[in-house]
Steps between C-alpha positions, in 0.01 A plus 500: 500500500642869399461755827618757258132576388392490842282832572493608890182743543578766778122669533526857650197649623440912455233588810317796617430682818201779608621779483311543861663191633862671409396815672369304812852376580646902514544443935686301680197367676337404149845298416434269811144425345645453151794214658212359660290432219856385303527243731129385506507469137831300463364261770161449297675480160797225662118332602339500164838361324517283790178367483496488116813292524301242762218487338320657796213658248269545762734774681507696167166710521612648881807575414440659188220745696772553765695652246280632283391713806913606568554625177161698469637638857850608350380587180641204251224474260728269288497253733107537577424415133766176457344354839168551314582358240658187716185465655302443221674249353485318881116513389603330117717250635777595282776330608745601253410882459462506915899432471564755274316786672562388835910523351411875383333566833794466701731659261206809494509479873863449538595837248205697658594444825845605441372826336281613755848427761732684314270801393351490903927506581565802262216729693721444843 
């Protein structure tokens, strides 16, 4: 077999923040609240990859609220829509897209997440 033609795909995901969400984070009290919601969402997306990965379906629909409601809260509507769009294909029984999107929901949460830090860090 020839690796040569061997294609590695690096996705990169562009996001978007409110505007209001941005402007929220302006005092140091607000920056607290912002880490706080960081570290609820990483520790509901490490739970949806963890329970896509175990086949722990059934855990999916919570979580995905759980976050849904964090990013509403720090103003990630990016990640709002692909948890949508994960929960609908829970209701399809889509395996095979419900890997893909759950894959682009943690790299949407992951690159969102590290927005909202470093913007949230350049207002100190």
């Amino acid at each position: 077999m020839n690796f040569e033609n061997v294609q590695v795909l690096c996705p990169a995901e562009a996001v978007s923040l409110e505007p209001l969400s941005v402007n929220r984070f302006g005092s140091e009290s607000a920056l607290y609240l912002a880490e706080d919601a960081v570290e609820e969402m990483v520790v509901c997306l490490a739970s949806i990859e963890a329970s896509w990965a175990s086949g722990e379906f059934g855990r999916l629909p919570g979580l995905l609220n759980g976050l849904t409601d964090q990013a509403k809260r720090a103003g990630l509507p990016d990640v709002v829509h692909v948890a949508g769009d994960v929960t609908g294909l829970l209701e399809r029984c889509d395996e095979i897209a419900l890997a893909a999107v759950i894959a682009r929901l943690i790299r949407v949460g992951e690159t969102s997440l590290a927005t909202l830090l470093e913007i949230s860090y350049l207002q100190i």
